[in-house]
mmJSON file of the N, C-alpha and C atoms, coordinates in Angstrom:
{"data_MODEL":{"atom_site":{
"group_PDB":["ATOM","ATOM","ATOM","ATOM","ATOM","ATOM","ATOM","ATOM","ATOM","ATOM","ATOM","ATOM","ATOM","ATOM","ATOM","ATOM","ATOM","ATOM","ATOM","ATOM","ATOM","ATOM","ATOM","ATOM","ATOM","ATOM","ATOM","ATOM","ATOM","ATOM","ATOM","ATOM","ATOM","ATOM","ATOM","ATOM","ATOM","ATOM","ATOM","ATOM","ATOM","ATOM","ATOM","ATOM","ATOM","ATOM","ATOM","ATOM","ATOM","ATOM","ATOM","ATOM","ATOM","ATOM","ATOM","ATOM","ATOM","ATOM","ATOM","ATOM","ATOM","ATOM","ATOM","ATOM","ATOM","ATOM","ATOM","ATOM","ATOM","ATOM","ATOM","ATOM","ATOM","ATOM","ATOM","ATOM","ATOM","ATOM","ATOM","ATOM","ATOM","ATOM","ATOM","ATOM","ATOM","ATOM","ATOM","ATOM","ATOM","ATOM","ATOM","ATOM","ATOM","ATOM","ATOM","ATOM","ATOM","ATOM","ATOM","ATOM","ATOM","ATOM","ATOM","ATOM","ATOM","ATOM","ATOM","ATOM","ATOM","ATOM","ATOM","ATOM","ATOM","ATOM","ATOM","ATOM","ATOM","ATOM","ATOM","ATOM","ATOM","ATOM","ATOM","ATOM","ATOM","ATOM","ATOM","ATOM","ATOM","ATOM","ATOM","ATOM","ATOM","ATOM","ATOM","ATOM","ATOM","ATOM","ATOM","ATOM","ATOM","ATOM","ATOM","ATOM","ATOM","ATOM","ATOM","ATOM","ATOM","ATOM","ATOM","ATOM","ATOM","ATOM","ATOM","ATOM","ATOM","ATOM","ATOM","ATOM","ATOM","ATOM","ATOM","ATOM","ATOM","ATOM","ATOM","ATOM","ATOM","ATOM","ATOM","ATOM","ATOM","ATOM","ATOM","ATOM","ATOM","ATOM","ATOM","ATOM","ATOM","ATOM","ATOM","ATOM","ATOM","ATOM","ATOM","ATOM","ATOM","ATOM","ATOM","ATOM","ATOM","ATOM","ATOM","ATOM","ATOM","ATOM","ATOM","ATOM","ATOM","ATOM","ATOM","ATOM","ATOM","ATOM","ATOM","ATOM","ATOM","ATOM","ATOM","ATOM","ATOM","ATOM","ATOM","ATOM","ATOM","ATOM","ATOM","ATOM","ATOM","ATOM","ATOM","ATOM","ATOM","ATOM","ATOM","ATOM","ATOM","ATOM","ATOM","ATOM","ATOM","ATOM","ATOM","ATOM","ATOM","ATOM","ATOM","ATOM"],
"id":[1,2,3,4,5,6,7,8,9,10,11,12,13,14,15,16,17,18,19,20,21,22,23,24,25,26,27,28,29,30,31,32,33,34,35,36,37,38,39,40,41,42,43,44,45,46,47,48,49,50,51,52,53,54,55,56,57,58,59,60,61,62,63,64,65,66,67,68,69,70,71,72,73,74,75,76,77,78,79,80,81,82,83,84,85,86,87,88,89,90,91,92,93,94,95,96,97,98,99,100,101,102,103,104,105,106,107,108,109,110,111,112,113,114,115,116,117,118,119,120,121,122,123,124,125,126,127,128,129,130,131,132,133,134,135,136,137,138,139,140,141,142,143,144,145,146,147,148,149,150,151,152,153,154,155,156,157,158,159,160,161,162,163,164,165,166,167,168,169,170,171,172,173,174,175,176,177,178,179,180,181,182,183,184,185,186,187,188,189,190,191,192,193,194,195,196,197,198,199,200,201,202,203,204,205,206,207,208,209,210,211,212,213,214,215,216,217,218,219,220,221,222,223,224,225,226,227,228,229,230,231,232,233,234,235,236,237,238,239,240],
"type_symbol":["N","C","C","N","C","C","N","C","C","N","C","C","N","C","C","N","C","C","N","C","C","N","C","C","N","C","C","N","C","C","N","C","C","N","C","C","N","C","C","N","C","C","N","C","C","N","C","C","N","C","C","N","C","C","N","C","C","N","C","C","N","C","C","N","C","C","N","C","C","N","C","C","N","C","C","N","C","C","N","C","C","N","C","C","N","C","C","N","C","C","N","C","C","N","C","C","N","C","C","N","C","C","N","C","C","N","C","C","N","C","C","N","C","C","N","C","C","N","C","C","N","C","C","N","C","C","N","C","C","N","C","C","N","C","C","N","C","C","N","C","C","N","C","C","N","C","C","N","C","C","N","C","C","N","C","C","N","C","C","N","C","C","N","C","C","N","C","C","N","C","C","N","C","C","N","C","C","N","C","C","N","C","C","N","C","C","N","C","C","N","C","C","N","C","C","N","C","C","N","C","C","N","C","C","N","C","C","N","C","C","N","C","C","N","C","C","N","C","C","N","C","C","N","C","C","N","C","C","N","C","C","N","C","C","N","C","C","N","C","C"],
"label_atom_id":["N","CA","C","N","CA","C","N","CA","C","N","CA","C","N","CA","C","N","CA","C","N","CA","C","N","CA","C","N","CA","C","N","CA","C","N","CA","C","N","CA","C","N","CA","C","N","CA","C","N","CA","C","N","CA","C","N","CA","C","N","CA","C","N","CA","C","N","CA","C","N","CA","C","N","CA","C","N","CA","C","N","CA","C","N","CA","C","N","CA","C","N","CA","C","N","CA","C","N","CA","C","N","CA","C","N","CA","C","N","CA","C","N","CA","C","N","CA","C","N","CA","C","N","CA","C","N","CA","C","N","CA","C","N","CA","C","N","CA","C","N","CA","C","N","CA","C","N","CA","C","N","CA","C","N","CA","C","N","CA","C","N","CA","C","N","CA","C","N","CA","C","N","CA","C","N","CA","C","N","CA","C","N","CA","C","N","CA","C","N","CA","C","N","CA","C","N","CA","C","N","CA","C","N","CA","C","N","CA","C","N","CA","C","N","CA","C","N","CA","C","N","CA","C","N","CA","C","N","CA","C","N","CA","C","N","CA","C","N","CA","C","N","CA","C","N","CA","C","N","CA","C","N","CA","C","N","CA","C","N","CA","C","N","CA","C","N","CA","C","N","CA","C","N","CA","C","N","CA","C"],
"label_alt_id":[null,null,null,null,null,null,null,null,null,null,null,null,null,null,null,null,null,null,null,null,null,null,null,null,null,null,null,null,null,null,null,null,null,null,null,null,null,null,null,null,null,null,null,null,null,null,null,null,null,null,null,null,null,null,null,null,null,null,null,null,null,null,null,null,null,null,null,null,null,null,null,null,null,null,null,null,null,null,null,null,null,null,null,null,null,null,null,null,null,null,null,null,null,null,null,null,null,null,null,null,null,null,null,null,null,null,null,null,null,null,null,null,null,null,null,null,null,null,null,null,null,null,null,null,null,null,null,null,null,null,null,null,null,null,null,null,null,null,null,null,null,null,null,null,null,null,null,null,null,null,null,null,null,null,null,null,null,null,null,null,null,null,null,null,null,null,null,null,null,null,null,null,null,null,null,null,null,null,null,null,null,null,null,null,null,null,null,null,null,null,null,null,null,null,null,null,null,null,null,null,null,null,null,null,null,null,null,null,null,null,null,null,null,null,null,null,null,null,null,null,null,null,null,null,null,null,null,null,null,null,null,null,null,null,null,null,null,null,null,null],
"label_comp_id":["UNK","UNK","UNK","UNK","UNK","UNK","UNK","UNK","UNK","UNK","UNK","UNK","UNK","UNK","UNK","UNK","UNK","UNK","UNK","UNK","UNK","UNK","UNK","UNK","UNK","UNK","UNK","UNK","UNK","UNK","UNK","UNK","UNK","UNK","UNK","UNK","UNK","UNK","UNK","UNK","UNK","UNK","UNK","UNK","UNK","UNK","UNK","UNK","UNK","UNK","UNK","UNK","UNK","UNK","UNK","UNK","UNK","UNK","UNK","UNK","UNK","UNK","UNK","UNK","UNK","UNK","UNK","UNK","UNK","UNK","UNK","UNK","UNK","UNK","UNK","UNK","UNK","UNK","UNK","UNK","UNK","UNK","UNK","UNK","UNK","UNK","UNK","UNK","UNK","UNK","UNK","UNK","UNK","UNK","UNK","UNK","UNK","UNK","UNK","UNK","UNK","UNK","UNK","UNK","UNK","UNK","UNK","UNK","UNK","UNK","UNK","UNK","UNK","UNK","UNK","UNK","UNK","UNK","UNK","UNK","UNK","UNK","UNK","UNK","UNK","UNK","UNK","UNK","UNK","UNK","UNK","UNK","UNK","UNK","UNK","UNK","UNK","UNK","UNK","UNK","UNK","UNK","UNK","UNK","UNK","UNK","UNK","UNK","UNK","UNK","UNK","UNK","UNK","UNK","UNK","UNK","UNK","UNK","UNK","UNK","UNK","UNK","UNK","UNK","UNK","UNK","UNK","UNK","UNK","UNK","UNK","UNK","UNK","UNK","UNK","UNK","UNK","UNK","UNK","UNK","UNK","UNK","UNK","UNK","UNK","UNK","UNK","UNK","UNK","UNK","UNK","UNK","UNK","UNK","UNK","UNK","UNK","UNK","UNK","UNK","UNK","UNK","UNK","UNK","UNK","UNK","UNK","UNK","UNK","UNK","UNK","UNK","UNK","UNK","UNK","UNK","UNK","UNK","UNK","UNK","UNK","UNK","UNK","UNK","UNK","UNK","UNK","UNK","UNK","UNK","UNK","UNK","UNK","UNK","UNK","UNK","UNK","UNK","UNK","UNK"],
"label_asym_id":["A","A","A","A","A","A","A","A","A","A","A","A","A","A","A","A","A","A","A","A","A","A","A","A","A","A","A","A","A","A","A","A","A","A","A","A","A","A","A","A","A","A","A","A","A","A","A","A","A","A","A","A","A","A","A","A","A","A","A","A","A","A","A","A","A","A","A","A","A","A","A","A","A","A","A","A","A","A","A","A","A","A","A","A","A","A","A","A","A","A","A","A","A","A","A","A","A","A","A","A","A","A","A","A","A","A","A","A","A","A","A","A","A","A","A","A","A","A","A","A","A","A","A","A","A","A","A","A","A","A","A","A","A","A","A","A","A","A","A","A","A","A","A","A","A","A","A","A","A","A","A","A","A","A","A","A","A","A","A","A","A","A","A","A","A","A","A","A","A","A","A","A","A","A","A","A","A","A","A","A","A","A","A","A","A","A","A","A","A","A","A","A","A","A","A","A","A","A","A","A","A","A","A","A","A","A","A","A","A","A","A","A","A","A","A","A","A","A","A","A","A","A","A","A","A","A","A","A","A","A","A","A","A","A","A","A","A","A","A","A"],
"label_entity_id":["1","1","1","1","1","1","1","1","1","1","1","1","1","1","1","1","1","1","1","1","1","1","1","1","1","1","1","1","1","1","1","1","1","1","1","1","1","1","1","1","1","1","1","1","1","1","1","1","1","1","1","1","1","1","1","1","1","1","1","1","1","1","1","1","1","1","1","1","1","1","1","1","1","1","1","1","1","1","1","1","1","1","1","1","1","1","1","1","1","1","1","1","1","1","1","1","1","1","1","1","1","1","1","1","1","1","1","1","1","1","1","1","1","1","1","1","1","1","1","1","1","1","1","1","1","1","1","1","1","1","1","1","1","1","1","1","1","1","1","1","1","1","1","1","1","1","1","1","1","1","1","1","1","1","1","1","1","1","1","1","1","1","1","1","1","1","1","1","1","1","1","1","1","1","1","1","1","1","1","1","1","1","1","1","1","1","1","1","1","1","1","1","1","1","1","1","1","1","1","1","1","1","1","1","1","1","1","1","1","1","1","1","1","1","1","1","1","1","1","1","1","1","1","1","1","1","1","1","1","1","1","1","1","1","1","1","1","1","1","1"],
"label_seq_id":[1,1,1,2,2,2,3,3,3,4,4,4,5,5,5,6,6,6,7,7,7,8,8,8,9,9,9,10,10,10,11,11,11,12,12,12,13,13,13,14,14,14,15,15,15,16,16,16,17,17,17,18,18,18,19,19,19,20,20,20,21,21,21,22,22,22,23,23,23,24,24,24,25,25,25,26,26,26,27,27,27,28,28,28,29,29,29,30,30,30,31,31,31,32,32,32,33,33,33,34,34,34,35,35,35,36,36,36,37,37,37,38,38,38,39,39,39,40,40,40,41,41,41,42,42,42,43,43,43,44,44,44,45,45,45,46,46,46,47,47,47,48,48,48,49,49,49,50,50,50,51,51,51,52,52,52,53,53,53,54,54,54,55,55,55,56,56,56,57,57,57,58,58,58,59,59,59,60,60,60,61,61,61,62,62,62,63,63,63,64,64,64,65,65,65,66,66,66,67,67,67,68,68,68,69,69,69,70,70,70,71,71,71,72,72,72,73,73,73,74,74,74,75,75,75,76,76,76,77,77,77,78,78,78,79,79,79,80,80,80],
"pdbx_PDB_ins_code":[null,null,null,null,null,null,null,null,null,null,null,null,null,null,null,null,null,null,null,null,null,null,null,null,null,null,null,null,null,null,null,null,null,null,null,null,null,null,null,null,null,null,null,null,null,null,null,null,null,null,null,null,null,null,null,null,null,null,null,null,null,null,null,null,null,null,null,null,null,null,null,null,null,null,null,null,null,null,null,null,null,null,null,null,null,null,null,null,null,null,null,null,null,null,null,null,null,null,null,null,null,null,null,null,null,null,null,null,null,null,null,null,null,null,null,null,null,null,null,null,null,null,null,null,null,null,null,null,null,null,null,null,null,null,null,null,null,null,null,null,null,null,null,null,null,null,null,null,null,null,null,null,null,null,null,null,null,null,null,null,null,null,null,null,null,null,null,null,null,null,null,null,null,null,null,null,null,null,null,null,null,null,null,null,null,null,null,null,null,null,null,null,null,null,null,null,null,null,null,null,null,null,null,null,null,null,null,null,null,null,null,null,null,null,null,null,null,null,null,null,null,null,null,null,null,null,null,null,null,null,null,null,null,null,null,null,null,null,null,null],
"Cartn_x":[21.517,22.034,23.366,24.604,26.078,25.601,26.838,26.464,26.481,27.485,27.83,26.218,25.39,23.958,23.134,23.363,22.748,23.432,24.794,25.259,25.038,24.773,24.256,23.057,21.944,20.596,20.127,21.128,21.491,21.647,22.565,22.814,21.943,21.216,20.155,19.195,19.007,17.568,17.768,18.423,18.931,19.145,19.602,19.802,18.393,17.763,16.05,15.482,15.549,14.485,14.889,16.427,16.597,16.39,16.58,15.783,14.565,13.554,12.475,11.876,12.911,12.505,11.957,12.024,11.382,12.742,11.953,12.846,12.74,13.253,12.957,11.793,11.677,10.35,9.13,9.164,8.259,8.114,9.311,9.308,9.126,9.02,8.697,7.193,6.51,5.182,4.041,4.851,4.775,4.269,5.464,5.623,4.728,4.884,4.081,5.012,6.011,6.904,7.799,8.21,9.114,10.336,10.816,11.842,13.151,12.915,14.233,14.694,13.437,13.693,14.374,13.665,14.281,16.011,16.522,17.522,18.404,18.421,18.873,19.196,18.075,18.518,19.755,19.453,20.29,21.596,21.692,22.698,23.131,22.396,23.015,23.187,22.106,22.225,20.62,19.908,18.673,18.991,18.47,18.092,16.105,16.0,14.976,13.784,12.828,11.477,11.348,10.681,9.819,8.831,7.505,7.052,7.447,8.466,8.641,9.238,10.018,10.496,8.678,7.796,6.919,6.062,6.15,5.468,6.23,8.045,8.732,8.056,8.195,7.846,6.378,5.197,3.88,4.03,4.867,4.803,6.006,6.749,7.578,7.413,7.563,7.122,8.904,9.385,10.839,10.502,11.494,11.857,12.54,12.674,13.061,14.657,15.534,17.143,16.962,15.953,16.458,15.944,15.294,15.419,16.079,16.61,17.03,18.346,19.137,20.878,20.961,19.972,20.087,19.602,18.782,18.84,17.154,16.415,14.892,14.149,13.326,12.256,11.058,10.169,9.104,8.606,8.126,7.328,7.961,9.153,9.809,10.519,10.62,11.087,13.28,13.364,15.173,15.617,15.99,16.269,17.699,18.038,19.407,20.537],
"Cartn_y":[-8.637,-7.421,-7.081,-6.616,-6.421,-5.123,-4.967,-3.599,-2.275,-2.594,-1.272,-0.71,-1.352,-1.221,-0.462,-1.327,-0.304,0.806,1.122,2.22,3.452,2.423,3.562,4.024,3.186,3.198,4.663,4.127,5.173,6.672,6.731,8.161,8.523,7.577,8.281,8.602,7.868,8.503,10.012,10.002,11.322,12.107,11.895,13.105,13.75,12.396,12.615,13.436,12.998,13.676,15.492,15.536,16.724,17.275,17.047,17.479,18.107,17.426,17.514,18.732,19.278,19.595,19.158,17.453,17.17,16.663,16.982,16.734,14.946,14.333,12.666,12.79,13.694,13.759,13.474,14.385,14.942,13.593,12.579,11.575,10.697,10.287,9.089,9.349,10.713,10.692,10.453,10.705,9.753,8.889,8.333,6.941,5.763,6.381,5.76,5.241,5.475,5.14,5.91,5.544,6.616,7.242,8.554,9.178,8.352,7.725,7.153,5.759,5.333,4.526,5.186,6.318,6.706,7.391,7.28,7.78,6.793,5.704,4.296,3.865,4.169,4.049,4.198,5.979,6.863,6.81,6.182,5.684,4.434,3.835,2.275,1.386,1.416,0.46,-0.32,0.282,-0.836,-1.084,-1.834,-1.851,-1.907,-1.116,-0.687,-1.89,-2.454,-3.853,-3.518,-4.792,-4.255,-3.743,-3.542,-2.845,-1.375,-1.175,0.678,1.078,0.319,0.415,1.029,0.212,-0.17,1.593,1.508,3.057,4.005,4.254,5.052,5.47,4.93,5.209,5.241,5.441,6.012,7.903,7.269,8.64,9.686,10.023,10.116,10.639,11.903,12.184,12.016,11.07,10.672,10.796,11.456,11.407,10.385,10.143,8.873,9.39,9.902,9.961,9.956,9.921,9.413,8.224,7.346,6.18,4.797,5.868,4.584,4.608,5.614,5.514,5.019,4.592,4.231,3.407,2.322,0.863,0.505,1.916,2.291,2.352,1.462,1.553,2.695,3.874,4.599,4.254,2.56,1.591,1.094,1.74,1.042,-0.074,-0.774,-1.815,-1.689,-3.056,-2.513,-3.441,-2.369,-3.094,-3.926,-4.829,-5.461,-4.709],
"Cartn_z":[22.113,21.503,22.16,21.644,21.678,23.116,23.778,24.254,23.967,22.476,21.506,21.878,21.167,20.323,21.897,23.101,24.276,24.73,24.332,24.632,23.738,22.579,21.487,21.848,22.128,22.513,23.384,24.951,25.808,25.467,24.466,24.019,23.244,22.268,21.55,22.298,22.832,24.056,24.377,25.04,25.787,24.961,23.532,22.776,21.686,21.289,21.295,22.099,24.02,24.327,24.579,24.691,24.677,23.635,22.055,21.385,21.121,21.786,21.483,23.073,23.652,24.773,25.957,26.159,27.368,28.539,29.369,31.113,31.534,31.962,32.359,32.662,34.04,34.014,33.745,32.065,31.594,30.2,29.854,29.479,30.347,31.269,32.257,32.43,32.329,32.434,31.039,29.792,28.48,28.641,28.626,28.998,29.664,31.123,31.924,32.385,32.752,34.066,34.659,35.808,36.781,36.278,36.404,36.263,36.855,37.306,37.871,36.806,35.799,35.078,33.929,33.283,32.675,32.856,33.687,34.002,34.541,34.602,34.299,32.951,32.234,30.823,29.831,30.856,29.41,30.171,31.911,32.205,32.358,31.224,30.801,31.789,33.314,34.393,34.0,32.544,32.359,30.844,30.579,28.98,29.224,27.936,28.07,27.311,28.319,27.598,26.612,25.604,24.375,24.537,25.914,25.538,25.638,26.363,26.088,24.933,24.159,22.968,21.954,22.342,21.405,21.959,22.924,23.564,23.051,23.177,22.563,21.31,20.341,18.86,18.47,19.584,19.446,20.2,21.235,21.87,21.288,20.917,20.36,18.997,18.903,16.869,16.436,16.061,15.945,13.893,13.554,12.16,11.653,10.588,9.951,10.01,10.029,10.209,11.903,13.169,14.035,14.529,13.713,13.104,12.813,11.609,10.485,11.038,11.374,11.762,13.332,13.996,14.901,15.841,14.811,14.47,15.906,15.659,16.197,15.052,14.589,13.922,14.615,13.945,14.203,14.952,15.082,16.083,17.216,17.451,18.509,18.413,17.571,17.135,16.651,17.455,17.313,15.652,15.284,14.083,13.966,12.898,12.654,12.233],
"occupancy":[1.0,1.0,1.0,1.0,1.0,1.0,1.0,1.0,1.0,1.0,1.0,1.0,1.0,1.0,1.0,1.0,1.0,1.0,1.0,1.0,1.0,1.0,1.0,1.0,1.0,1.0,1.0,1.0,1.0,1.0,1.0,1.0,1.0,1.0,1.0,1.0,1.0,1.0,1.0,1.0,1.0,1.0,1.0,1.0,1.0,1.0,1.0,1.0,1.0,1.0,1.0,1.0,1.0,1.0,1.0,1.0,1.0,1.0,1.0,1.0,1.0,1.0,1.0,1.0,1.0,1.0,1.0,1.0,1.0,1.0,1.0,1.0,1.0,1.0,1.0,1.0,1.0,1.0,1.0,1.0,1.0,1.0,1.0,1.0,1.0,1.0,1.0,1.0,1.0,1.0,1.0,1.0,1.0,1.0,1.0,1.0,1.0,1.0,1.0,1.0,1.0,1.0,1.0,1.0,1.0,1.0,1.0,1.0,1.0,1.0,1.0,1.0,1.0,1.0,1.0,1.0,1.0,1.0,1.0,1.0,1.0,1.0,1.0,1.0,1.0,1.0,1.0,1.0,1.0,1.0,1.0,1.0,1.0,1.0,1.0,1.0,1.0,1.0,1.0,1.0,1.0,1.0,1.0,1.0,1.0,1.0,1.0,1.0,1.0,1.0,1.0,1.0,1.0,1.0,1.0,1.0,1.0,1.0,1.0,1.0,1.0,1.0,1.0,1.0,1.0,1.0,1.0,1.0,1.0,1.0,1.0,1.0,1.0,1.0,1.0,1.0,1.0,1.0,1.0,1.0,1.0,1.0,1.0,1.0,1.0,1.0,1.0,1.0,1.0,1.0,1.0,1.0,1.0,1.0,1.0,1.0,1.0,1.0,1.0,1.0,1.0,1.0,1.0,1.0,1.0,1.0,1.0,1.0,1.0,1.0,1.0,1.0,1.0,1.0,1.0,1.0,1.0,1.0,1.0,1.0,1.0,1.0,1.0,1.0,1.0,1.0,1.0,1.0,1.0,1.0,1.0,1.0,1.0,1.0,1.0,1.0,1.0,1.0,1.0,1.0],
"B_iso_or_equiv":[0.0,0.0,0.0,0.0,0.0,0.0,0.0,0.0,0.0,0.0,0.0,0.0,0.0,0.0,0.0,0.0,0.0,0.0,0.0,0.0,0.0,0.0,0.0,0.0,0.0,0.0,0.0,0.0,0.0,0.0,0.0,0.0,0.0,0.0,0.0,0.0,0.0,0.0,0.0,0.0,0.0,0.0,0.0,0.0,0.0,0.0,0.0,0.0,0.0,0.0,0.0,0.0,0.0,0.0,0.0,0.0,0.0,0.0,0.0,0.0,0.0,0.0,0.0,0.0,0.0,0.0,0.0,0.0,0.0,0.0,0.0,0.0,0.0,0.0,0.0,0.0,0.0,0.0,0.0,0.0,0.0,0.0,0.0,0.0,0.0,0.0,0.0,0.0,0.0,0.0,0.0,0.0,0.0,0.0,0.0,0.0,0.0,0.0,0.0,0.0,0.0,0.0,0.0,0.0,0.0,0.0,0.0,0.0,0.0,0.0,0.0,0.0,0.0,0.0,0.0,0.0,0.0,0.0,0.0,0.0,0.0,0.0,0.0,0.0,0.0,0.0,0.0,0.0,0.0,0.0,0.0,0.0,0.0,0.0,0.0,0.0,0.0,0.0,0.0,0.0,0.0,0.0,0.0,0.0,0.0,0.0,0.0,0.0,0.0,0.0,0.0,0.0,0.0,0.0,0.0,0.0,0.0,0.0,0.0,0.0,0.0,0.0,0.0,0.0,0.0,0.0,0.0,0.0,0.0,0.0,0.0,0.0,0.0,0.0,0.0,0.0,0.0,0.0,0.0,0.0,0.0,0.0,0.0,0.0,0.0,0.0,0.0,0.0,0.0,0.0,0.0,0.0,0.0,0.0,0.0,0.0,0.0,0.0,0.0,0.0,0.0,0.0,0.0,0.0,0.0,0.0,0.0,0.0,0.0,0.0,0.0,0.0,0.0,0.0,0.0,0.0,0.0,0.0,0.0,0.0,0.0,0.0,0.0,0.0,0.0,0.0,0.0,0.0,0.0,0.0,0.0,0.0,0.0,0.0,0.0,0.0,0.0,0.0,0.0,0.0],
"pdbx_formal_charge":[null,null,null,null,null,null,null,null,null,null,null,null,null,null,null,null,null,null,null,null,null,null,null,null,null,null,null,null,null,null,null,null,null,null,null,null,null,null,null,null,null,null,null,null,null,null,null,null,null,null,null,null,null,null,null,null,null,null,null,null,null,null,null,null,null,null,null,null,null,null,null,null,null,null,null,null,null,null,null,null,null,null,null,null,null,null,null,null,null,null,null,null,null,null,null,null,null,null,null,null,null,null,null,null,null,null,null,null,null,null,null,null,null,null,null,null,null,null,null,null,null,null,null,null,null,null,null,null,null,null,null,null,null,null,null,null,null,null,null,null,null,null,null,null,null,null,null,null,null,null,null,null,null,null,null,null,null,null,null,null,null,null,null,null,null,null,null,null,null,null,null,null,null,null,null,null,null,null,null,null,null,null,null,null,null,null,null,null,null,null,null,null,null,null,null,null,null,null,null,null,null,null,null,null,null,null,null,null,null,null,null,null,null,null,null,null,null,null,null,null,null,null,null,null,null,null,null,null,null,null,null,null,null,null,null,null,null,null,null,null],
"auth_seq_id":[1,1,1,2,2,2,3,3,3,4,4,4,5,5,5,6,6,6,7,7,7,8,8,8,9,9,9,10,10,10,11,11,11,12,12,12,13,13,13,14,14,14,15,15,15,16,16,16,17,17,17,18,18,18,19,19,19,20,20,20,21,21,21,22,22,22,23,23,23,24,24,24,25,25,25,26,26,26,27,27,27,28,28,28,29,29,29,30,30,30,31,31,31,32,32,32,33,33,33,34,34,34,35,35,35,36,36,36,37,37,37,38,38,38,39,39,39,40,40,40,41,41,41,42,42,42,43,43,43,44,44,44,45,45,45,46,46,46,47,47,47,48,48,48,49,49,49,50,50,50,51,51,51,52,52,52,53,53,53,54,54,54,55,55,55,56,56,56,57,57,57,58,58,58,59,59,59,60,60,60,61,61,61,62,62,62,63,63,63,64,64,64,65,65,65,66,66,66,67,67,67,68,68,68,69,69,69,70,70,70,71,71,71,72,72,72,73,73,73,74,74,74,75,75,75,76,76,76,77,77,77,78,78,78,79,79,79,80,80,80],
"auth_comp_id":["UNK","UNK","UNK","UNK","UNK","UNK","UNK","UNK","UNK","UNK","UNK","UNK","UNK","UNK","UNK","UNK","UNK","UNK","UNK","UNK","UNK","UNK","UNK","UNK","UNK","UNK","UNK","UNK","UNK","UNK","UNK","UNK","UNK","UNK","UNK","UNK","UNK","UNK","UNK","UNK","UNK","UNK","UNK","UNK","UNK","UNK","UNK","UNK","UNK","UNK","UNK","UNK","UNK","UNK","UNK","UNK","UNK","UNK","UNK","UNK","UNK","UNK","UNK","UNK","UNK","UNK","UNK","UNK","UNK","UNK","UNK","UNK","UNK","UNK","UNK","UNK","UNK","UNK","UNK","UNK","UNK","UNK","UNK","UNK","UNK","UNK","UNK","UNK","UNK","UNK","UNK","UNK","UNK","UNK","UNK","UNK","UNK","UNK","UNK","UNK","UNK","UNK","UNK","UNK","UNK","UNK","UNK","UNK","UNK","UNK","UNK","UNK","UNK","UNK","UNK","UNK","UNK","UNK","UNK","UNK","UNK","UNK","UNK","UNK","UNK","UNK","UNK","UNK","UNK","UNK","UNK","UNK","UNK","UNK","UNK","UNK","UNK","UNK","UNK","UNK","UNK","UNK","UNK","UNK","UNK","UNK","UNK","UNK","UNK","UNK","UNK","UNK","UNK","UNK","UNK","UNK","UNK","UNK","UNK","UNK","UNK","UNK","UNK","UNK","UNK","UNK","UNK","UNK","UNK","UNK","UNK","UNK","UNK","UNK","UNK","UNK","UNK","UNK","UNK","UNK","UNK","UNK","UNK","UNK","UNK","UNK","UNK","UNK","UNK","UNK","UNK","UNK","UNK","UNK","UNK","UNK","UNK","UNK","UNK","UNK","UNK","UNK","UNK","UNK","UNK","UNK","UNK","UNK","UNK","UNK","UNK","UNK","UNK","UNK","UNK","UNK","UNK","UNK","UNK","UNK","UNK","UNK","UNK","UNK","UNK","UNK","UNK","UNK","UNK","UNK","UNK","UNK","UNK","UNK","UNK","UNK","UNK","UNK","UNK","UNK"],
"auth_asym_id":["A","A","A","A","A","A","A","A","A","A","A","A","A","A","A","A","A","A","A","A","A","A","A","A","A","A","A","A","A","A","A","A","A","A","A","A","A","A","A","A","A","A","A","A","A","A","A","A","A","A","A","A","A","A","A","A","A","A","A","A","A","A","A","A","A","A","A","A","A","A","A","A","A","A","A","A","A","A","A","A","A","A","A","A","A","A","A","A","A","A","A","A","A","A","A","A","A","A","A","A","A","A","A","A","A","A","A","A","A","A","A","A","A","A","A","A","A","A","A","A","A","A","A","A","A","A","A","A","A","A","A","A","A","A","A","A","A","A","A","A","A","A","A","A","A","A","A","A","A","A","A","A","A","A","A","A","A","A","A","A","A","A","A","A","A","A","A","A","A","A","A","A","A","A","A","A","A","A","A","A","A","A","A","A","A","A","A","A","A","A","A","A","A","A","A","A","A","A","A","A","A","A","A","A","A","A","A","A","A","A","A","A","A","A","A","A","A","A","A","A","A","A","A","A","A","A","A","A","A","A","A","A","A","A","A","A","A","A","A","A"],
"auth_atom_id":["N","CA","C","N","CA","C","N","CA","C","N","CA","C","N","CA","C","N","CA","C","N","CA","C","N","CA","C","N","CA","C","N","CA","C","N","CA","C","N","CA","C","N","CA","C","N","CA","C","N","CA","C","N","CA","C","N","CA","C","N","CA","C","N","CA","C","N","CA","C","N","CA","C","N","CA","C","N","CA","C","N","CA","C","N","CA","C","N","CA","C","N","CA","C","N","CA","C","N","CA","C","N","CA","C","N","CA","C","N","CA","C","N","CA","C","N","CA","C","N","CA","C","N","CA","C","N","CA","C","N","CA","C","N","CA","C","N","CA","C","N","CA","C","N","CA","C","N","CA","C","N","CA","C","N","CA","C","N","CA","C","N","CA","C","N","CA","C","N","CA","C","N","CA","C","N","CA","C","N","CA","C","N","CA","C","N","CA","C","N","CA","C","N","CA","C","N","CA","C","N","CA","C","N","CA","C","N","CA","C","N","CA","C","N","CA","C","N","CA","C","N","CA","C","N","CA","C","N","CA","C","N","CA","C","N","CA","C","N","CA","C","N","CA","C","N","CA","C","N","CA","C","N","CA","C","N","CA","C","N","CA","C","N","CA","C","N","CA","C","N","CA","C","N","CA","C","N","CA","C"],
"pdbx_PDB_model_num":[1,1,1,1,1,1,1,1,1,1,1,1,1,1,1,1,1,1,1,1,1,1,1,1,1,1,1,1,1,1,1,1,1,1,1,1,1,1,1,1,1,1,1,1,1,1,1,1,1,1,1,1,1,1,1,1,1,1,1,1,1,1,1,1,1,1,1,1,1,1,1,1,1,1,1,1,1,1,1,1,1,1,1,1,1,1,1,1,1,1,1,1,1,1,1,1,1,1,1,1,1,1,1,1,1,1,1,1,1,1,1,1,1,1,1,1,1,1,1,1,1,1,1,1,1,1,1,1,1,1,1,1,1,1,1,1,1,1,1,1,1,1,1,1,1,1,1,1,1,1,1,1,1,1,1,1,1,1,1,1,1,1,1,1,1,1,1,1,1,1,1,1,1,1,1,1,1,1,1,1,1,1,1,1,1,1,1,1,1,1,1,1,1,1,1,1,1,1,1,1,1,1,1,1,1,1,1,1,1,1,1,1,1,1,1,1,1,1,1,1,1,1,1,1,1,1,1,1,1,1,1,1,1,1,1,1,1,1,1,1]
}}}
C-alpha cells in the first residue's frame, strides 16, 4: 500500500475516534491493545495488522461515508 493510503489511514483514525467520543485510551481498550499503539498509528510510526483492521470494523459502529471514501470496508478490510 502507497503511503498516501497510510497517511490517509492515520488521519481517519483519529478523526473517527474523536468523533465518536473516545480517548486512545479508551480505543486501545476496544481493541485490545496498548495506548501507545494506538498513538503510533494516528502518528504514522505503525501501520496498523490485519487483524486490527478486522477488530476496527466489529468494534467500531463506522457508517458507510466513513467507509466507502476512505478505502475501510465495515469489516475492516482495506479496500482498492
Amino acid at each position: 500500500m502507497e503511503d498516501a493510503t497510510w497517511n490517509d489511514f492515520r488521519g481517519w483514525l483519529q478523526e473517527v475516534r474523536k468523533r465518536q467520543g473516545l480517548s486512545q485510551e479508551k480505543l486501545a481498550e476496544l481493541m485490545g491493545c496498548t495506548q501507545n499503539y494506538i498513538w503510533r498509528l494516528e502518528k504514522g510510526e505503525r501501520c496498523p495488522s490485519k487483524e486490527f483492521l478486522r477488530l476496527l470494523g466489529h468494534e467500531l459502529p463506522l457508517t458507510a461515508s466513513e467507509t466507502a471514501t476512505d478505502h475501510i470496508s465495515p469489516h475492516g478490510r482495506i479496500l482498492p
